[in-house]
C-alpha positions as CSV (number, residue, x, y, z in Angstrom):
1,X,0.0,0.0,0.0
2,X,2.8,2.8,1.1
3,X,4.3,2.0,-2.5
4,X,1.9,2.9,-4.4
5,X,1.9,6.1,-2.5
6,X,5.4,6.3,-3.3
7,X,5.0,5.9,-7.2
8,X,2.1,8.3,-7.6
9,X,4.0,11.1,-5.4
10,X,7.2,10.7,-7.5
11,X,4.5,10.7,-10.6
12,X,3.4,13.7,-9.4
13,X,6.3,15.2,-9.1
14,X,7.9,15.0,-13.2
15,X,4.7,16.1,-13.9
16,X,5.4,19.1,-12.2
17,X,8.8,19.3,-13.0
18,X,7.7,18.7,-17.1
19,X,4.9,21.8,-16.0
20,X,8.2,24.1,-15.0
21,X,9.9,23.0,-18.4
22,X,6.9,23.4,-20.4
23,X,6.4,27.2,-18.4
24,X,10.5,28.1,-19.3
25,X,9.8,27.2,-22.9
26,X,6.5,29.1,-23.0
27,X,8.3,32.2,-21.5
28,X,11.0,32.1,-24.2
29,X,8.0,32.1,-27.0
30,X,5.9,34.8,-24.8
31,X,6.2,38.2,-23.1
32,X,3.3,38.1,-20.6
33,X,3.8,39.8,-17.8
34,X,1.9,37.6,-15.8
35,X,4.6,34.7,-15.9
36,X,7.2,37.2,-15.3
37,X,6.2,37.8,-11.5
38,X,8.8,37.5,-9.0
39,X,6.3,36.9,-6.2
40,X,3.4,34.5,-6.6
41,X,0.0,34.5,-4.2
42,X,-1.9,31.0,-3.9
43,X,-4.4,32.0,-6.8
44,X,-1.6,32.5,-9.2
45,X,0.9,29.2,-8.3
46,X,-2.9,27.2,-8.4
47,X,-3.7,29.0,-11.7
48,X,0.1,28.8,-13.5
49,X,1.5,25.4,-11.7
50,X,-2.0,23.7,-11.3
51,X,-1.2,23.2,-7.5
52,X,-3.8,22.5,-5.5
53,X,-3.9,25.4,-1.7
54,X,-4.3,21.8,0.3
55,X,-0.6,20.6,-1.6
56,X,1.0,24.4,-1.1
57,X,-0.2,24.2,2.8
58,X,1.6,20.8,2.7
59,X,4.6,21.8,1.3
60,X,4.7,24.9,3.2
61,X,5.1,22.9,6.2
62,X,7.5,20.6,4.9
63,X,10.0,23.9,4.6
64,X,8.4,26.4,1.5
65,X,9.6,29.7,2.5
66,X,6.3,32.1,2.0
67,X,6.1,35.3,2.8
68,X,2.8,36.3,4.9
69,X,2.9,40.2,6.7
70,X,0.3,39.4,9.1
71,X,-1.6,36.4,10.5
72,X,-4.2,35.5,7.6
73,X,-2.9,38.2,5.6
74,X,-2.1,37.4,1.8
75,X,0.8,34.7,1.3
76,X,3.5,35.5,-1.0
77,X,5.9,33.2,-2.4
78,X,9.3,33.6,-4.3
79,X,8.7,31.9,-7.4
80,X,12.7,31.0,-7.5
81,X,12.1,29.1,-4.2
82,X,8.7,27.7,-5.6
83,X,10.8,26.2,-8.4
84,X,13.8,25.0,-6.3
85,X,11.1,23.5,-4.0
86,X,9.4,21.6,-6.5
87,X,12.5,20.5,-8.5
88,X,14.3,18.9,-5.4
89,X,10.8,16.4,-4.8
C-alpha cells in the first residue's frame, strides 16, 4: 500500500517538474507579464502550476519559504524558491 503512494507522489512530481519546463519554454515564446512575476500569491501558483492550496499548505510545512505580513494576511511566495522547492521532490 505505502508504495503505491510512493510511485504516484514521484509521478506527481515529473509532472510538475515537465509543468516548469513546459512554463520556461512558453516564457522564451511569450512576453506576458503575468509569468514574469517574481512573487506568486496562492491564486496564481494554483492558476500557472495547477497546484492545488491543500498541496501548497503541505509543502509549506515541509519547509516552503512564504512570505505572509500578518496572521491571515495574503501569502506570497518567491517563485525562485517555488521552483527549487518543486525541483528537489
Amino acid at each position: 500500500m505505502s508504495t503505491k503512494i510512493l510511485i504516484e507522489k514521484r509521478v506527481f512530481s515529473n509532472l510538475v517538474k515537465c509543468v516548469i519546463e513546459t512554463r520556461k519554454l512558453l516564457l522564451e515564446l511569450s512576453d506576458r507579464p503575468e509569468f514574469n512575476k517574481e512573487w506568486l500569491s496562492i491564486s496564481d501558483i494554483e492558476t500557472e502550476f495547477g497546484l492545488s492550496r491543500k498541496i501548497i499548505d503541505g509543502y509549506r510545512k515541509k519547509g516552503l519559504k512564504v512570505n505572509q505580513k500578518i496572521q491571515n494576511g495574503k501569502i506570497l511566495i518567491k517563485r525562485i524558491e517555488l521552483e527549487k522547492f518543486i525541483a528537489k521532490k
